[in-house]
C-alpha positions as CSV (number, residue, x, y, z in Angstrom):
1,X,114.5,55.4,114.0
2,X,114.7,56.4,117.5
3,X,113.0,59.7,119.4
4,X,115.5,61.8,120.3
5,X,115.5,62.6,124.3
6,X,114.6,66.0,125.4
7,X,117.6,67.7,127.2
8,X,116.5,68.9,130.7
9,X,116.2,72.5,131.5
10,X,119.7,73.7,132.3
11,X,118.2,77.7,133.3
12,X,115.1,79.6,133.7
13,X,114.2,82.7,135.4
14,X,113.9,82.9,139.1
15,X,110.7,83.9,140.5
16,X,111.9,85.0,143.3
17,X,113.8,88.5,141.8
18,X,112.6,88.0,138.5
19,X,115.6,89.5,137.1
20,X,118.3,86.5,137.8
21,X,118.6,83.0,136.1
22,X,118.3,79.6,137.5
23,X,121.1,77.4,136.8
24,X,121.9,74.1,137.9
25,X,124.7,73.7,140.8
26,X,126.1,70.7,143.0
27,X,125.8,72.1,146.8
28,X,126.0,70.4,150.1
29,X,122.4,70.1,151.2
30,X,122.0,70.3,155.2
31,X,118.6,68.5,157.1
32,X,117.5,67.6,160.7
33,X,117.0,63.7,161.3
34,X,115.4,64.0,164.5
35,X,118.4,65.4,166.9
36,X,121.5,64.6,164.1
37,X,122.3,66.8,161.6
38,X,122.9,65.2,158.0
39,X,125.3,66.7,155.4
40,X,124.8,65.4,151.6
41,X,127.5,66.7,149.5
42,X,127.0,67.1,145.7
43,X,123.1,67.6,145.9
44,X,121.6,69.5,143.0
45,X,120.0,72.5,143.5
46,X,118.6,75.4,141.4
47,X,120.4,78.8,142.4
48,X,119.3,81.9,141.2
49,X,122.8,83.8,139.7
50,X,121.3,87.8,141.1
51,X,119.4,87.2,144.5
52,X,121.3,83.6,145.7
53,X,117.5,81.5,146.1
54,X,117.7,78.2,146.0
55,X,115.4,75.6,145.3
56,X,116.4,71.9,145.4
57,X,115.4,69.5,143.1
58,X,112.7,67.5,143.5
59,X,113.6,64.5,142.4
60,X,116.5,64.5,144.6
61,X,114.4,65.6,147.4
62,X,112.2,62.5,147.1
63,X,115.1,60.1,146.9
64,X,117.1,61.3,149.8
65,X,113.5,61.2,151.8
66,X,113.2,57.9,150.9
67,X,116.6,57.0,152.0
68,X,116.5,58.7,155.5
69,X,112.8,57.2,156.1
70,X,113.0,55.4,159.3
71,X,110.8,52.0,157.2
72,X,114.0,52.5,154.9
73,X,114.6,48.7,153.8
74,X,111.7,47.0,155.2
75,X,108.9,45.1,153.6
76,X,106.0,47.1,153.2
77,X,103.8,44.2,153.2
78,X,101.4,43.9,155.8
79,X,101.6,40.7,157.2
80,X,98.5,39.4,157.7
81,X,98.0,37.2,160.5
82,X,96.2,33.8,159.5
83,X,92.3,33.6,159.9
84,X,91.4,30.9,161.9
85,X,88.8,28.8,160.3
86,X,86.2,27.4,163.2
87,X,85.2,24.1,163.1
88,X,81.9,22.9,161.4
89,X,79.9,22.3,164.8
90,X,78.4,18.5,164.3
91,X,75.0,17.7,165.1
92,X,73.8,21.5,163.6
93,X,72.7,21.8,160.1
94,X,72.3,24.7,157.9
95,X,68.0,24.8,157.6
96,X,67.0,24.2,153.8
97,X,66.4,26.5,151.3
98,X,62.8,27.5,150.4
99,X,63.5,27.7,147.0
């Protein structure tokens, strides 16, 4: 038997007018990448259906911020440079142990 999946939120109240609902939409969401100006159509976005807030959604958010990163496909490994291991010098000795 499986556990059904919780459905997402498709409305709740806006906080901004406190009298309008939330709902889901697909906008074009507009941002700055340095001097350029980058359009993303069909971005979701929570607009409120009285006052016209929006909030965009998070997880989208955090995608697209990813995507537009400048490190966006690199390794993000450090690379280590190798340790060079010195040469035991010959003719020294480590003293003995007093144990």
């Amino acid at each position: 038997m499986s556990i059904p999946e919780q459905e997402p939120k498709s409305t709740f109240p806006c906080n901004a007018c406190q009298a309008g609902v939330m709902r889901l939409q697909l906008l074009t969401y507009f941002t700055w990448l340095d001097d350029e100006m980058v359009m993303v159509p069909n971005f979701p976005a929570w607009v409120c259906d009285v006052c016209g807030k929006r909030e965009y959604d998070e997880r989208a958010v955090n995608w697209l911020t990813t995507l537009l990163s400048p490190n966006a496909g690199k390794t993000t490994l450090n690379q280590k440079t190798p340790r060079r291991v010195q040469a035991a010098r010959r003719g020294h000795s480590r003293p003995p142990s007093t144990e």
